[in-house]
C-alpha positions in Angstrom: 21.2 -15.4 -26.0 23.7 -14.4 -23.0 22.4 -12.3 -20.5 23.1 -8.5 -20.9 26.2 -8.0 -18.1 25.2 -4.5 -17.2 21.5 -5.8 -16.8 20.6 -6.0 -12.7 20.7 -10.0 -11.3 19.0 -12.3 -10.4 18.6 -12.1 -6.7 18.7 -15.2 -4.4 17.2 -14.9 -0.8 18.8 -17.6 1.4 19.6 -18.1 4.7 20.9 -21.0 6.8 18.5 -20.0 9.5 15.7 -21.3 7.5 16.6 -24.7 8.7 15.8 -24.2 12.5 12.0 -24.7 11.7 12.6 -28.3 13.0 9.9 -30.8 12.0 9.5 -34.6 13.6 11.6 -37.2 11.5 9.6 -38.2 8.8 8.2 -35.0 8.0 8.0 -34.2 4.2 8.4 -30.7 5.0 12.2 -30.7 6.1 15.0 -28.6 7.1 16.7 -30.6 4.2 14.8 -29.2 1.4 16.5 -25.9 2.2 19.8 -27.3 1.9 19.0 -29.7 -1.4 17.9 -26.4 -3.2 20.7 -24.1 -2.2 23.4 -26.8 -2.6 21.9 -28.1 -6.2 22.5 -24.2 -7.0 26.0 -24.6 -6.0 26.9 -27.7 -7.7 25.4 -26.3 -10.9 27.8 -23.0 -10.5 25.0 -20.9 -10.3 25.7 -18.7 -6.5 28.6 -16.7 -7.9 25.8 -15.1 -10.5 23.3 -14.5 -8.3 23.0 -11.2 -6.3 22.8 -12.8 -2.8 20.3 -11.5 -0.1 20.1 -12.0 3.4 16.1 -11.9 4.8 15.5 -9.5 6.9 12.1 -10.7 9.8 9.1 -9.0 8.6 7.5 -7.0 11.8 3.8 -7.7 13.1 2.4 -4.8 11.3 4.0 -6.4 7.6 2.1 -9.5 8.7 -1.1 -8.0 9.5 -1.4 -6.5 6.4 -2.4 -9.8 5.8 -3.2 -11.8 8.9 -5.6 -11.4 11.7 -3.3 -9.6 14.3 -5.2 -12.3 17.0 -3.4 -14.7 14.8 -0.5 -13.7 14.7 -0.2 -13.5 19.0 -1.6 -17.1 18.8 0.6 -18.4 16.6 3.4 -16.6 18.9 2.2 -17.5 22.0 1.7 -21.9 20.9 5.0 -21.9 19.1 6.7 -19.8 22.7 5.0 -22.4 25.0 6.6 -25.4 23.1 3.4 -26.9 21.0 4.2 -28.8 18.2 1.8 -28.1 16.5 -0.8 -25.2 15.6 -4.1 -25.6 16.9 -5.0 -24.1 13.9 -4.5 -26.5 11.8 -2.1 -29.2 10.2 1.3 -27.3 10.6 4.2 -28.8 12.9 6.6 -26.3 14.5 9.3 -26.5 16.8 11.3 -23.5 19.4 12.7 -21.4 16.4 9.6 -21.6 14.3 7.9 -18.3 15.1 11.1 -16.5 14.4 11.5 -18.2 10.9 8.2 -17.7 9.9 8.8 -13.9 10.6 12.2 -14.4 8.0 10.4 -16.2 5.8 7.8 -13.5 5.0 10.7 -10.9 5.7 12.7 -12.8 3.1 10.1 -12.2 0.4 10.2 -8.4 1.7 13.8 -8.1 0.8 13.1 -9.2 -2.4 10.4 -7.0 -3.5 12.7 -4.1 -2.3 15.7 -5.0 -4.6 13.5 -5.6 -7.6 11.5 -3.4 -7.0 14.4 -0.6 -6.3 15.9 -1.7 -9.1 18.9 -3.4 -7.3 18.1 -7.0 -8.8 16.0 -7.7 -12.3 14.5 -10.9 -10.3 14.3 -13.0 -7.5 14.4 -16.3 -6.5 13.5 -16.8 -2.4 14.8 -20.2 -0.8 12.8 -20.2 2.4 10.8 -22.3 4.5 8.5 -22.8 6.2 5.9 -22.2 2.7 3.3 -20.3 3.1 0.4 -20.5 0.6 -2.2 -22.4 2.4 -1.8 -19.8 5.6 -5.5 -17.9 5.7 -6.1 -14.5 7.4 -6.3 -16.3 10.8 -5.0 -20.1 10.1 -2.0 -21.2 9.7 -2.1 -25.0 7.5 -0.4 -27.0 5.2 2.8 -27.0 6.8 2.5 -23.2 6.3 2.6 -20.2 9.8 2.2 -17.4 8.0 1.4 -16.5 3.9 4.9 -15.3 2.8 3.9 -14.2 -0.9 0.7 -12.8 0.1 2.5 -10.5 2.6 5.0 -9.5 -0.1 2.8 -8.9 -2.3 1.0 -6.3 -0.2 4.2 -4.7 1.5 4.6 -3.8 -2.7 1.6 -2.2 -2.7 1.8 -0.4 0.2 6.1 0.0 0.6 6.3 0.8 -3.2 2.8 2.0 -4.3 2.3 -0.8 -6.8 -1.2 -0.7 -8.4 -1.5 -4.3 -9.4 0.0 -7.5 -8.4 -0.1 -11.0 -10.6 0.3 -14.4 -8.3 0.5 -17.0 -10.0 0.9 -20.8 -8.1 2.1 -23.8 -10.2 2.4 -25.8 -6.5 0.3 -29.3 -6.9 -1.9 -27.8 -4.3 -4.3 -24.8 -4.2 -2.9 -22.0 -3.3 -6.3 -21.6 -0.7 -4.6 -19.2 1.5 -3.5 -16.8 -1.0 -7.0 -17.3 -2.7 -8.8 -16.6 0.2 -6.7 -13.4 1.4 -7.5 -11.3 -1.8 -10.7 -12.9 -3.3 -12.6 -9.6 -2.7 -9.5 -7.8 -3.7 -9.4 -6.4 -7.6 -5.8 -5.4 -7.3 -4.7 -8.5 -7.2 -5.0 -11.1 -9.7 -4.5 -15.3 -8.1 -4.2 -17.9 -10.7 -3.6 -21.2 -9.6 -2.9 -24.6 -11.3 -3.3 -27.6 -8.9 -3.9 -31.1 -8.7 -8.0 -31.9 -8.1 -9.1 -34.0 -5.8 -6.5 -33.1 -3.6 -5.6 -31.6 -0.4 -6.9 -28.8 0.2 -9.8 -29.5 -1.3 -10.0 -26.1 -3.0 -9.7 -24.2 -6.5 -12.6 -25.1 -8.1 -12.7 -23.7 -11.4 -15.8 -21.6 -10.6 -14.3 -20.0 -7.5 -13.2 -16.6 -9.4 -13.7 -14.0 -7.1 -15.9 -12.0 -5.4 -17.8 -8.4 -5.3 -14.9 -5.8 -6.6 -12.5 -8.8 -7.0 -15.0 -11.1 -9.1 -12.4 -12.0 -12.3 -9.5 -12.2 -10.9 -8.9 -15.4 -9.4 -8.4 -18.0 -11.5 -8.3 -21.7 -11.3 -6.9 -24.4 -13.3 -7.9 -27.7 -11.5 -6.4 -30.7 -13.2 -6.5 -34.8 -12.2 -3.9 -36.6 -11.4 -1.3 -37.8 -14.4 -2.1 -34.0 -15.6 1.1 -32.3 -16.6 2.7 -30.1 -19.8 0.2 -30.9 -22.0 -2.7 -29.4 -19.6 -1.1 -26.6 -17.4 1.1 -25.2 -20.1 -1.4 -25.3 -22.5 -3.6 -23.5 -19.6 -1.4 -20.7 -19.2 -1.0 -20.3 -22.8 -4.7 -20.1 -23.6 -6.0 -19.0 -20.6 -3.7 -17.3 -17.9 -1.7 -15.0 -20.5 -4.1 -13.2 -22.0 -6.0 -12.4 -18.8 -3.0 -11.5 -17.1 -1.9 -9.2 -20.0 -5.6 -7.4 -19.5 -5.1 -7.1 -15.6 -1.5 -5.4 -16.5 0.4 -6.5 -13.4 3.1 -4.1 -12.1 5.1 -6.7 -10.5 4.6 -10.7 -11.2 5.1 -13.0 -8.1 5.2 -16.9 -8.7 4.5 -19.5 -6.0 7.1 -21.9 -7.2 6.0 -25.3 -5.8 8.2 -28.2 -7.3 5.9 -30.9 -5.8 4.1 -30.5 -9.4 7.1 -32.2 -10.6 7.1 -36.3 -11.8 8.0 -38.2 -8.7 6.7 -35.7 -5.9 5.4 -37.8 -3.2 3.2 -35.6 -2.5 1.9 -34.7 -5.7 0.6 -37.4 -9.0 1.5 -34.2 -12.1 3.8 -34.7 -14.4 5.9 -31.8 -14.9 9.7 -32.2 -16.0 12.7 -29.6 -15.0 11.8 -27.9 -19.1 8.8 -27.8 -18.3 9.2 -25.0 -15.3 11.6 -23.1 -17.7 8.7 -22.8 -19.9 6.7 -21.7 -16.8 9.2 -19.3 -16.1 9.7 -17.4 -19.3 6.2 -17.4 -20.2 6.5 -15.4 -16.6 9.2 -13.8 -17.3 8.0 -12.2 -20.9 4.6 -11.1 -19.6 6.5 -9.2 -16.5 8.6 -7.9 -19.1 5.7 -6.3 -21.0 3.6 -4.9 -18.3 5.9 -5.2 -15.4 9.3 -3.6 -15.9 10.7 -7.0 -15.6 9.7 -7.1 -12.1 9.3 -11.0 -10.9 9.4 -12.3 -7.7 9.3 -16.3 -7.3 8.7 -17.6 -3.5 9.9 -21.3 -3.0 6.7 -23.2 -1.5 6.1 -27.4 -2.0 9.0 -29.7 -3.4 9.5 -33.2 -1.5 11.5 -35.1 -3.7 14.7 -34.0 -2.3 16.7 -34.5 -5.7 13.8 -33.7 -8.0 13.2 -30.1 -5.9 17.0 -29.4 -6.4 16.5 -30.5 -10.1 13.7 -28.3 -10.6 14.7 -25.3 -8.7 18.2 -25.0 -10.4 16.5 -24.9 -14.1 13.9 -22.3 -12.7 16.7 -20.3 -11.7 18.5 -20.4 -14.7 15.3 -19.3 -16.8 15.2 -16.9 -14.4 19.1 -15.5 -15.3 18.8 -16.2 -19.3 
C-alpha cells in the first residue's frame, strides 16, 4: 500500500563531513562507503522523500552517559597529537576523527529527537565511523565511540523513554553495545552475528546479568548462515521476547556486511531479505513503540552490495 502522505517521514541523517574520518588506502572502513550509500539513495529517487537532517556533535556529557569520561580525553588527546591509531585497540583515525566521532553519535541524537518529537515516523542515520564494538572505555572495530548506545540513552534521559529495543543484524557482535547495558534491564540487545568471528563474542548463553539477566540476546550462526537461520530467529525467538519487554522506541544496528559478498563477512543475506528485517522491525515498533524506529548505519564493505542493501532498507523503512 502507498504510504499515508500526511504520515511524518522517514528521516535521513547525512552529512558530507562524515567522510573526513580518513583511513590508510586499503582500509575496508572507508570514506567511500558514505558516499556509495547516500548516492545509491539518489540514484534510486529516494532523497526528495526523505526528511533530511543535518547531525548535530554530541557534547562530552551525551558520551559519558555511556563512555568512561577518561576515555573519552584519551581518545581526544591520541586522535589531537596525530596517532593513527587508538591505543585502545584496532581503530585507525586520522586529524578530523575525534570531531566525527562526536557527529556520528550526535547524528543518532538528531534522530531520536525528530522521532521521537514526532517530526519524522523513522530514521535512517548514514554515518561513520560505526560504532558497535566501542566499550565503556575502548574504542575497537574500526569504531571511537558507541553511536547507538549513546542514542539510546540520550532517549531515556532527553525524552524519558522507559525501554529501549537494539537490535544488531551486523555480521559481527555487537560486543560494545552488549557490554554497555548487560547489567541494564531497560534495555533489551539482540544480536545476530556470524560465530567464529571477530570479536569473538555473542555466545548464545551470554544473556545478561543481575537486574539485566534476560535481556540480551544472542543469535550466533556459522558461516554460509543466512535467511533461513536469522529470519527464522527473529521470527521464533526475537519477536516474541521483544513484544514482552514492550520497547518504547526500537533502534537497529543496520550492518550490511551480513549481506552475500561482504568481504568481511561469509552470511548470506540478499537486499529482500533486510526488508523483511525491517518490517518485522517496523510492525513490532508499531505495536509497542508508536512507530518509533531508529536504524544506525554500522558494517557494509562491499561498496555496491552496502548501496544495494541500504536503498531497500530504506524503502521498507518509507512503505
Amino acid at each position: 500500500m502507498p504510504a499515508d502522505s500526511t504520515a511524518p517521514r522517514t528521516a535521513l541523517v547525512r552529512d558530507a563531513r562524515y567522510r573526513r574520518h580518513d583511513t590508510p588506502p586499503g582500509h575496508p572502513e572507508q570514506p567511500a562507503r558514505y558516499t556509495a550509500v547516500v548516492e545509491g539513495l539518489a540514484e534510486a529517487g529516494l532523497l526528495d522523500r526523505l526528511l533530511d537532517l543535518a547531525p548535530r556533535p554530541a557534547v562530552e556529557d551525551e558520551i559519558a552517559a555511556c563512555h568512561a569520561r577518561d576515555y573519552i580525553r584519551l581518545a581526544q588527546q591520541e586522535i589531537a597529537a596525530g596517532a593513527g591509531h587508538l591505543s585502545t585497540g584496532d581503530t585507525d583515525v586520522s586529524e578530523a576523527s575525534y570531531e566525527v566521532a562526536l557527529l556520528a553519535a550526535g547524528g543518532v541524537l538528531t534522530a531520536v529527537d525528530a522521532v521521537v518529537e514526532g517530526r519524522a515516523g523513522n530514521a535512517f542515520c548514514v554515518l561513520r565511523p560505526p560504532g558497535h564494538h566501542a566499550r565503556p572505555a575502548q574504542g575497537m572495530g574500526f569504531c571511537v565511540f558507541n553511536n547507538i548506545a549513546v542514542g539510546a540513552r540520550y532517549a531515556q534521559q532527553r525524552h524519558g523513554l522507559d525501554r529501549v529495543l537494539i537490535v544488531d543484524w551486523d555480521v559481527h557482535h555487537g560486543n560494545g553495545t552488549q557490554d554497555i547495558f548487560y547489567a541494564d534491564p531497560s534495555v533489551f540487545f539482540a544480536s545476530s552475528h556470524q560465530s567464529p568471528w571477530y570479536p569473538g563474542t555473542g555466545d548464545a548463553r551470554e544473556t545478561g546479568e543481575g537486574p539485566g539477566r534476560g535481556t540480551t540476546l544472542n543469535f550466533p550462526f556459522p558461516a554460509g548462515s543466512g535467511r533461513e537461520e536469522i529470519l527464522g530467529a527473529f521470527r521464533r525467538k526475537l519477536l516474541p521476547e521483544a513484544r514482552a519487554f514492550q520497547p518504547d522506541l526500537v533502534m537497529i544496528s543496520a550492518g550490511f556486511d551480513s549481506r552475500a559478498g561482504d568481504p568481511l563477512g561469509q552470511f548470506t543475506l540478499e537486499d529482500d531479505d533486510f526488508v523483511e528485517l525491517t518490517e518485522m522491525l517496523r510492525e513490532l515498533a508499531d505495536v509497542t513503540a508508536g512507530r518509533r524506529v531508529v536504524s544506525v548505519l554500522e558494517g557494509g564493505y562491499n561498496l555496491a552490495g552496502l548501496a544495494a542493501a541500504a536503498t531497500t532498507h530504506v524503502r521498507a523503512l518509507l512503505a
